[in-house]
C-alpha positions as CSV (number, residue, x, y, z in Angstrom):
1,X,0.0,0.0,0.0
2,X,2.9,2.3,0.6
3,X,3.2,2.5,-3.1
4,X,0.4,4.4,-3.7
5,X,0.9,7.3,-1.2
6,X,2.4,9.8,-3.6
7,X,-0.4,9.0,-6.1
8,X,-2.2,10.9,-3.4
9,X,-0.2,13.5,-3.0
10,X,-0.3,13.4,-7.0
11,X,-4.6,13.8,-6.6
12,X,-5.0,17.7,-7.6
13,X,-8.9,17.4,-8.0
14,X,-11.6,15.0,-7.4
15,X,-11.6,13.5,-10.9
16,X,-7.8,12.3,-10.1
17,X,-8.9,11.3,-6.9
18,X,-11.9,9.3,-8.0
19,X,-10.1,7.3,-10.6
20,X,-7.3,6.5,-8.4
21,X,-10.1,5.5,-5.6
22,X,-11.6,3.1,-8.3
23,X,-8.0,1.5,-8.9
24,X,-8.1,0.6,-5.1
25,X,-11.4,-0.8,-5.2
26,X,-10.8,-2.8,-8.5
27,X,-7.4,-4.4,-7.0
28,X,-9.3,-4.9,-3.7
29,X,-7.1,-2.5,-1.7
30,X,-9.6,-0.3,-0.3
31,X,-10.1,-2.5,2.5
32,X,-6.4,-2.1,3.9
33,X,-6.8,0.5,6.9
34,X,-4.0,2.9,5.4
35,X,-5.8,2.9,1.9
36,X,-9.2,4.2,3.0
37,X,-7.6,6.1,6.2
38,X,-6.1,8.4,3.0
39,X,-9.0,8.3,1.0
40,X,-11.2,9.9,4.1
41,X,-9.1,12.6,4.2
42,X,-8.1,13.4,0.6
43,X,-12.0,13.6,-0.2
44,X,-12.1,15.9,2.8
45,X,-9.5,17.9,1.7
46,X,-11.4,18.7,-1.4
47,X,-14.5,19.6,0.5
48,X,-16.5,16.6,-0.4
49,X,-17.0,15.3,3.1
50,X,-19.5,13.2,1.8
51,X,-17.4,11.2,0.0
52,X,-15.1,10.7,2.6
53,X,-18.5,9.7,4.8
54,X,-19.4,7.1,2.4
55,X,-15.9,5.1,2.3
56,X,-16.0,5.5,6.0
57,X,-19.7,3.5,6.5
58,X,-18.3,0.9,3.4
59,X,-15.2,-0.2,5.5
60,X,-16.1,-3.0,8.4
61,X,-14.9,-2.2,11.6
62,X,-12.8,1.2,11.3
63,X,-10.3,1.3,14.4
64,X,-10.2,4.1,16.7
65,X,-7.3,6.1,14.2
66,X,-10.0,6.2,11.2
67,X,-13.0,7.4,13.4
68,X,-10.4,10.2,14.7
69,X,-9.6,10.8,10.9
70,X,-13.4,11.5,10.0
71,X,-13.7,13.5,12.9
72,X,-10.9,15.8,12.1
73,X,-12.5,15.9,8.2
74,X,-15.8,17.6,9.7
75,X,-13.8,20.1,11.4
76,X,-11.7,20.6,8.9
77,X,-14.7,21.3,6.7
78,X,-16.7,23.5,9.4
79,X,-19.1,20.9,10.5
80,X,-18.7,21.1,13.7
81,X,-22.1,19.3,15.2
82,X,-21.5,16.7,12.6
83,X,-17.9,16.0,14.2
84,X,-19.7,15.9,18.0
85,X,-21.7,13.1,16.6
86,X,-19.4,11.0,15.1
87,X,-17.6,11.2,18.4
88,X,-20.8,9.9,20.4
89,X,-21.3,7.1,18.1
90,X,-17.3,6.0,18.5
91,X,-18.1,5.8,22.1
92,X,-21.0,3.7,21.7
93,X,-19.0,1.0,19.4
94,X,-15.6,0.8,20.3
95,X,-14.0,0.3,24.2
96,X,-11.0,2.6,23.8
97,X,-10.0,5.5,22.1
98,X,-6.4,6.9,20.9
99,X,-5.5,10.3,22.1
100,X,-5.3,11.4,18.5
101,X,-9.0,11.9,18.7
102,X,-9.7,14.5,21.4
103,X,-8.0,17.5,20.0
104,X,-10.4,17.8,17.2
105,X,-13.3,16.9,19.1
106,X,-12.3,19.7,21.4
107,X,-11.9,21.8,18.7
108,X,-15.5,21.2,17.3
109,X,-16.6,22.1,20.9
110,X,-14.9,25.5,21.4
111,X,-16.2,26.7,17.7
112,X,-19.9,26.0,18.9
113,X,-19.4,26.8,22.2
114,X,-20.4,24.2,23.5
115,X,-18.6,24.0,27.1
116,X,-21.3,21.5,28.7
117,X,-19.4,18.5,26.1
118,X,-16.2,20.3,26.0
119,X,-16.1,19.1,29.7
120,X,-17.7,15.7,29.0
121,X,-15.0,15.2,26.6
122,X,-12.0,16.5,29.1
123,X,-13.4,13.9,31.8
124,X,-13.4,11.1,28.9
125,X,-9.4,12.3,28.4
126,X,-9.1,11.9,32.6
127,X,-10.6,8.6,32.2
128,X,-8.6,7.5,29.5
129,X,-5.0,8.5,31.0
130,X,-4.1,11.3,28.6
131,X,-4.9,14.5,30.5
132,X,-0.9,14.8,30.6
133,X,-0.6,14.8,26.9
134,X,1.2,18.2,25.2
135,X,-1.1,18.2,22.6
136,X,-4.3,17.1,24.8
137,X,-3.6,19.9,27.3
138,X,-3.0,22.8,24.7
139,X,-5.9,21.9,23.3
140,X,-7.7,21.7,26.4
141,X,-6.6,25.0,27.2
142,X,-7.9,26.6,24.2
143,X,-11.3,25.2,24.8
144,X,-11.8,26.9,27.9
145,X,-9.8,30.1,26.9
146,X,-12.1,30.6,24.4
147,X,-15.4,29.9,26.2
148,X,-14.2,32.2,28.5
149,X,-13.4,29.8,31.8
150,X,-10.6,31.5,32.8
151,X,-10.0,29.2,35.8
152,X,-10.3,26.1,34.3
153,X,-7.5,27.7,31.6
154,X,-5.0,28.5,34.0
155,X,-6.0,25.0,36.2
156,X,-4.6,23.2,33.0
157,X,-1.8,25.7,32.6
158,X,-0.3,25.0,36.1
159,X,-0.8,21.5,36.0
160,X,1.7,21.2,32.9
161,X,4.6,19.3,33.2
162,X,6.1,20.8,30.3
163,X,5.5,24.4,28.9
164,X,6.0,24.7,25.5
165,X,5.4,28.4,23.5
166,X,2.3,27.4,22.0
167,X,1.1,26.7,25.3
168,X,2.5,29.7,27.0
169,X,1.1,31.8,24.1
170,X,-2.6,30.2,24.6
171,X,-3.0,31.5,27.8
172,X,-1.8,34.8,27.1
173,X,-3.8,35.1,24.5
174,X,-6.9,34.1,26.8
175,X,-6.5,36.6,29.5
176,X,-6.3,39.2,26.9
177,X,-9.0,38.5,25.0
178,X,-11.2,37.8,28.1
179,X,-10.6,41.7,29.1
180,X,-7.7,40.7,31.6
181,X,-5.1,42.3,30.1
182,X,-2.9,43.2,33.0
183,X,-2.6,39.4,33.7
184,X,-1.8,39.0,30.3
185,X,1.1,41.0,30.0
186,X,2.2,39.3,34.0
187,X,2.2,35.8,32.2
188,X,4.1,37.2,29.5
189,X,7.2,38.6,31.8
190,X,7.3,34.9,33.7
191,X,7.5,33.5,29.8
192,X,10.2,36.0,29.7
193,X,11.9,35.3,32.3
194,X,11.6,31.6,32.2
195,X,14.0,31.8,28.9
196,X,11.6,30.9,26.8
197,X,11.2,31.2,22.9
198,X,9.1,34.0,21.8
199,X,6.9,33.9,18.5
200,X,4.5,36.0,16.7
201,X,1.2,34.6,18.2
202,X,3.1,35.6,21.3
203,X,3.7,38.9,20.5
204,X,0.4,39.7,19.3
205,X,-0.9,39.2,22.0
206,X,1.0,41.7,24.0
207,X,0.5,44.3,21.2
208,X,-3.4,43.8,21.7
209,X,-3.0,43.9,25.7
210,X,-0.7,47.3,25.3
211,X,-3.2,48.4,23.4
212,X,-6.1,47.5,25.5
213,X,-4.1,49.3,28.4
214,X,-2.9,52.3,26.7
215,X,0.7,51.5,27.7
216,X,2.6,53.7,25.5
217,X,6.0,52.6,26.8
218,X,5.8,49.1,26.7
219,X,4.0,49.1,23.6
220,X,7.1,51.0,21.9
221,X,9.3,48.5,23.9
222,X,7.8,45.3,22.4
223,X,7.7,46.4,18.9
224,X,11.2,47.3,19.2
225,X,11.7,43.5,21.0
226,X,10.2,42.2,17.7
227,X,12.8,44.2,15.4
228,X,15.9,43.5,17.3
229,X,14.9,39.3,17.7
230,X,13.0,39.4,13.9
231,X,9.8,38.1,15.0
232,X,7.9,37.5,12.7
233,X,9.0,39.8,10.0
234,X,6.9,38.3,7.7
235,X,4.1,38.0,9.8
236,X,1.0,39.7,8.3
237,X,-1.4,39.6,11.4
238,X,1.6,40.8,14.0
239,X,2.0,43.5,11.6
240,X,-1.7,44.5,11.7
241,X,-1.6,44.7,15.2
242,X,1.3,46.7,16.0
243,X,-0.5,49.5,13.7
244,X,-4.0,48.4,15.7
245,X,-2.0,49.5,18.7
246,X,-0.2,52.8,18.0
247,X,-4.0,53.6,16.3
248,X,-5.2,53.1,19.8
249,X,-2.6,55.4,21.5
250,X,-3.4,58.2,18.7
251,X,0.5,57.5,17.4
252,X,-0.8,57.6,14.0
253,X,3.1,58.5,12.4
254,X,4.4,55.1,13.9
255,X,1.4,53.6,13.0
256,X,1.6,55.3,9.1
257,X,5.4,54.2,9.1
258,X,5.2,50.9,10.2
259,X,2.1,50.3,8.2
260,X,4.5,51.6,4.7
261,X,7.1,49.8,5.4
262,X,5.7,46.8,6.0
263,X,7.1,43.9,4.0
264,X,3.8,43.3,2.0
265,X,0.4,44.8,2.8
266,X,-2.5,42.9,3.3
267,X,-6.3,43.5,3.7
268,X,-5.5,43.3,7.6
269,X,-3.1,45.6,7.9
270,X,-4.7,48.3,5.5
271,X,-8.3,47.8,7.4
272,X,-6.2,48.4,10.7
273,X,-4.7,52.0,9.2
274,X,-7.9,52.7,8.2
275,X,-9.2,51.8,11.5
276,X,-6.9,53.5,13.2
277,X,-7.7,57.3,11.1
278,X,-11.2,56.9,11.8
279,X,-10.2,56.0,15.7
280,X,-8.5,59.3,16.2
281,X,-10.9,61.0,14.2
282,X,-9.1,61.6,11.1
283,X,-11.8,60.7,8.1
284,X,-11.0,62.2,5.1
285,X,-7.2,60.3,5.7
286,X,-9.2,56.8,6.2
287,X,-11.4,57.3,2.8
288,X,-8.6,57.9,1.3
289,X,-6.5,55.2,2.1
290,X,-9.5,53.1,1.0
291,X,-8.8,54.8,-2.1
292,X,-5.4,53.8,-2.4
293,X,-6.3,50.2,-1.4
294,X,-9.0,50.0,-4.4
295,X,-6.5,51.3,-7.0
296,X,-3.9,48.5,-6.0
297,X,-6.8,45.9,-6.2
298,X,-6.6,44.9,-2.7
299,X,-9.8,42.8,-2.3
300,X,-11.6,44.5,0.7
301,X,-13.5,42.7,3.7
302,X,-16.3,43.4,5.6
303,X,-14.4,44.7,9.0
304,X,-13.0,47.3,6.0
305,X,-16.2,47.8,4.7
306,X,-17.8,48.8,8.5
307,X,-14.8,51.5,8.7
308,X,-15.3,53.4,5.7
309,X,-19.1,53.2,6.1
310,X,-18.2,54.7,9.6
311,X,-16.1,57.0,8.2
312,X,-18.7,58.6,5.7
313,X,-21.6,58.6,8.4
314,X,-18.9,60.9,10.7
315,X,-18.4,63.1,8.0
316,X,-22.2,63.5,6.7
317,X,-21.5,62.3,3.2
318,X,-24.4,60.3,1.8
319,X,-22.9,60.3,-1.0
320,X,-20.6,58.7,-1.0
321,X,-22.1,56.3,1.8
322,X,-24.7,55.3,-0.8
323,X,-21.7,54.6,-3.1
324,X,-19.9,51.9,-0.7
325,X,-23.4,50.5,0.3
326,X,-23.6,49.8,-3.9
327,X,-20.1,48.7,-3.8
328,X,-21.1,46.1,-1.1
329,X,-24.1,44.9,-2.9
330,X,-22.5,44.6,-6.4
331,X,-20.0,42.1,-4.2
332,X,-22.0,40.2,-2.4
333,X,-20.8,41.3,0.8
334,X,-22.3,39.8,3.9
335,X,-23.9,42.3,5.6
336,X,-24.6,40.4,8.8
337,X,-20.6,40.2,9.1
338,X,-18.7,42.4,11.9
339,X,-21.2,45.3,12.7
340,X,-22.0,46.3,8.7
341,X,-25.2,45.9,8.8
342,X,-25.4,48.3,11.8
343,X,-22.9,50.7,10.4
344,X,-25.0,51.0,7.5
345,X,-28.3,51.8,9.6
346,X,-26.3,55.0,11.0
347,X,-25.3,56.1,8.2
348,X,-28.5,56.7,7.0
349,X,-30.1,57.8,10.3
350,X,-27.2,60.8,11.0
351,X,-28.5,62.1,7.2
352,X,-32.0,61.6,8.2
353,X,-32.9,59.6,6.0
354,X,-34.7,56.4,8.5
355,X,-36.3,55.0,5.6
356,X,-33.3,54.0,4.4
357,X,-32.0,52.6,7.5
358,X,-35.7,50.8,8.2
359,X,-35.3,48.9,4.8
360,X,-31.5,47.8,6.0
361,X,-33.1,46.4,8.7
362,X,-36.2,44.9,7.8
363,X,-33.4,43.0,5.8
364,X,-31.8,40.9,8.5
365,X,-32.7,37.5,8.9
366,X,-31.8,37.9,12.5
367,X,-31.4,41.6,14.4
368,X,-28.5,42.6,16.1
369,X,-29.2,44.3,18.9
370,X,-27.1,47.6,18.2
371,X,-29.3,47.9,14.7
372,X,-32.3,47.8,17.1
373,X,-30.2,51.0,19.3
374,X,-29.3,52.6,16.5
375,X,-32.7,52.8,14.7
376,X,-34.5,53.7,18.1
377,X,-32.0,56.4,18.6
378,X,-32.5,57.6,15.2
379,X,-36.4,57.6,15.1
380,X,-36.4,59.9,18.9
381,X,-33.7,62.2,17.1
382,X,-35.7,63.0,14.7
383,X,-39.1,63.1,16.8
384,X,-40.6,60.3,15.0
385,X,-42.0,59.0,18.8
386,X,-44.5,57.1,17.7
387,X,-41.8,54.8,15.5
388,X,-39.4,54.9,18.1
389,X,-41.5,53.6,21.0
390,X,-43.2,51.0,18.3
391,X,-39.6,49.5,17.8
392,X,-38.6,50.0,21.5
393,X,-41.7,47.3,22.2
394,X,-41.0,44.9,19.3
395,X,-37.5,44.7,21.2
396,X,-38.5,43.8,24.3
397,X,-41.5,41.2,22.9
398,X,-38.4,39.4,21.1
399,X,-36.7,39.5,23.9
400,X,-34.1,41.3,23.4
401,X,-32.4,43.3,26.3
402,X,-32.1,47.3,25.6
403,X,-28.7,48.8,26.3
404,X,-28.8,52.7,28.0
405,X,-29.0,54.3,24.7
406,X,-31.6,52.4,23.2
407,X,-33.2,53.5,26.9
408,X,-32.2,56.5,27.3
409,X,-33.9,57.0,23.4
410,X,-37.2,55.5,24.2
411,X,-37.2,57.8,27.8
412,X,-36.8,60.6,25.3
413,X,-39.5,59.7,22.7
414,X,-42.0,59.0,26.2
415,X,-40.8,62.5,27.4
416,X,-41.6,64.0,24.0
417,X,-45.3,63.5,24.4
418,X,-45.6,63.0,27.8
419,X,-46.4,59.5,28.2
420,X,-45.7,59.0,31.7
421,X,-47.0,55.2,31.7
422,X,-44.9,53.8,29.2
423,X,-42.0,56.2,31.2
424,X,-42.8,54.5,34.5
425,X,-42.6,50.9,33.3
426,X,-39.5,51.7,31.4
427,X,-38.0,53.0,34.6
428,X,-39.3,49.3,36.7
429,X,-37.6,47.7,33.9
430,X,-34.5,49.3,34.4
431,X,-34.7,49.1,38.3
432,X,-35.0,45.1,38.0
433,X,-32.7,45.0,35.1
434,X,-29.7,47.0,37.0
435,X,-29.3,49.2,34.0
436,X,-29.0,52.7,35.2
437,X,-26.0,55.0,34.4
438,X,-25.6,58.4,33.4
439,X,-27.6,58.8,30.3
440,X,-30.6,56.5,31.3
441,X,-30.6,58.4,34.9
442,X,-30.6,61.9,33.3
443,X,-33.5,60.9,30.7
444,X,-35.0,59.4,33.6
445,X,-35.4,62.9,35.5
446,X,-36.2,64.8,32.0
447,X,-39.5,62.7,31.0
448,X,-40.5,62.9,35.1
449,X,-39.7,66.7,34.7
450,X,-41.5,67.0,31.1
451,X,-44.9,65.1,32.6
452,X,-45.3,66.9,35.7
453,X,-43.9,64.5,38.2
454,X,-41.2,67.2,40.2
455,X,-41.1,64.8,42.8
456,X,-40.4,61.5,40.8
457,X,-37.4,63.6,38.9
458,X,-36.3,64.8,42.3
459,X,-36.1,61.0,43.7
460,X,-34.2,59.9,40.5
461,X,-31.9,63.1,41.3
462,X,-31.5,62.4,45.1
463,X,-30.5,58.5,44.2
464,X,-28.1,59.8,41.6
465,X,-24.0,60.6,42.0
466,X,-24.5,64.3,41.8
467,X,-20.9,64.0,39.6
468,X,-22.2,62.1,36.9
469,X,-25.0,64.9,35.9
């Protein structure tokens, strides 16, 4: 069988594939293990998973390798639920499982979510003797970095024997992106000081937590640890982030330098110069950039889509808004990807023009709920109560929380007319909801005010920080 194996790697389409699959079956070879293990995953590799389900069912009694095979084909292919199953049904036919199976099953659960099997599956690794595997416990610790159980990430972290940098770089990465950045940068000095090897992934990280912090200093310091050890010169998505970060601390001339130089300039790291112009304000410098991008046929994205949509509603031009929204159509863009939609419903609701932004949103399969802020916002801006307080109600009978604008919005519209019911209930809500900050708490005391209700306004006042008004 060994024979064959570079007529796989020979397979550049399915046709090739297909005829060298019928070989095997004519000279009786798709029943060796090897043979149909590589079949599985070559069909999978050309997206028909399928295929590589149908060999699968055909061969009798696939060992615990092939089931992991199949398993890591779903998740190769996205089909996540698909690769859960397959993992329940191993357990119910074979007695023991090989640890090459539990990454990707771990995998599957983290994309979905899923944390309730994600743990079924980690006491199935306890039970099985490889909680102490490198792989395994990476893995592991991905899982619950990235459904946010912090504990159980840093549990698995100090229970390693060995620390390697991918593991290092895992929980770094899930302190910062779970809004503990401060620890972050902590694990990163021990990594430091431990002597071990620094990478890119590693390094992003800390740009994203300097950022997140608005340390200057030790920003400047790590990008200038990167140029002295050449991390990741070549690394696109470090780059990106190193001009994400001296966006965020308004450095736009080391962002605009680093961002030129760069050794090649990808959709990511023109989005995050565009992103960082629009952060400190500067429009007209992130429309053109977008510009520039267009004339060197960089294919856009969606994240770079949402900027220079933002960028047009700051600066009141329709216009030109109207043109990107035609530019996105004409492309097929996904609206429902990284806040466009939503961006798009501003736009038009700064011009004043809320039919527009009604029809984006009538478009959604599914509502976001800062489309549903935005639009509410809009309609009590522009005194159109009656729509504002009709959506305000559809919210809340989906069941979908308000934040303290859309509140603060529909507290305005009920002030606007003075419809103290719908105000009182709004303010119960919040009360039960814990909601109240600034903005709600100084709408609260302007619709009491508005309807005649001193003493209501005065209460709200009394029970308020003075500082905050």
């Amino acid at each position: 069988m060994t024979l064959y194996m570079p007529l796989f790697k020979a397979c550049t389409n399915l046709r090739s594939l297909t005829l060298l699959h019928a070989h095997l079956t004519v000279t009786g070879l798709q029943n060796d293990p090897l043979a149909s293990t590589k079949l599985i995953e070559s069909y999978s590799q050309m997206g028909s998973v399928q295929t590589s389900r149908l060999v699968f069912d055909r061969f009798p009694n696939p060992d615990s390798f092939m089931w992991g095979v199949l398993i890591k084909c779903y998740v190769w292919n996205g089909l996540f639920q698909e690769a859960i199953s397959v993992y329940q049904n191993m357990l119910e036919r074979l007695a023991e499982l090989n640890k090459f199976v539990f990454p990707s099953v771990l995998r599957a659960c983290s994309a979905i979510n899923d944390l309730r099997m994600g743990k079924k599956v980690h006491a199935r690794i306890v039970k099985s003797g490889f909680e102490s595997d490198p792989v395994v416990e990476t893995t592991l610790l991905s899982v619950y970095g990235e459904t946010g159980r912090l504990y159980d990430a840093r549990k698995i972290f100090d229970a390693m024997s060995m620390r390697d940098v991918v593991s290092w770089s895992s929980i770094i990465s899930t302190y910062v992106q779970n809004g503990q950045a401060s620890e972050g940068l902590e694990i990163f000095r021990k990594m430091v000081i431990e002597g071990m090897e620094i990478d890119s992934v590693t390094m992003l990280s800390v740009a994203e937590a300097c950022a997140e912090l608005g340390l200057w200093r030790v920003g400047k310091s790590s990008h200038g640890y990167v140029v002295r050890r050449n991390i990741g010169s070549d690394h696109e998505a470090l780059g990106s982030s190193l001009v994400a970060m001296y966006g965020k601390f308004g450095d736009l001339c080391s962002a605009e330098k680093l961002f030129r130089n760069g050794v090649y300039q990808s959709v990511t790291s023109w989005t995050a110069m565009i992103s960082s112009y629009n952060q400190n304000g500067c429009y007209l410098e992130a429309l053109g950039t977008f510009i520039e991008m267009l004339g060197l046929n960089v294919e856009s994205n969606s994240v770079t889509l949402m900027n220079v949509v933002c960028s047009c509603a700051r600066l009141g031009w329709l216009r030109e808004g109207k043109c990107i929204h035609g530019y996105i159509i004409r492309n097929n863009v996904d609206l429902d990807n990284d806040f466009l939609r939503p961006s798009l419903i501003d736009l038009y609701a700064n011009s004043g023009h809320l039919r527009y932004s009604r029809r984006v949103f009538d478009a959604a399969q599914e509502q976001h709920i800062v489309s549903w802020n935005i639009l509410i916002s809009g309609y009590a801006r522009e005194h159109m109560v009656e729509e504002a307080l009709s959506l305000f109600v559809q919210m809340l009978i989906e069941g979908i929380m308000p934040d303290s604008f859309a509140l603060a919005s529909a507290l305005s519209a009920c002030g606007m007319i003075g419809l103290s019911e719908l105000g009182c209930q709004i303010h119960c809500l919040i009360i039960k909801t814990y909601l109240p900050n600034e903005f709600v708490e100084n709408a609260l005391i302007d619709v009491y005010s508005k309807c005649g209700f001193i003493n209501s306004a005065t209460r709200v006042f009394l029970d308020t920080h003075k500082e905050v008004l």
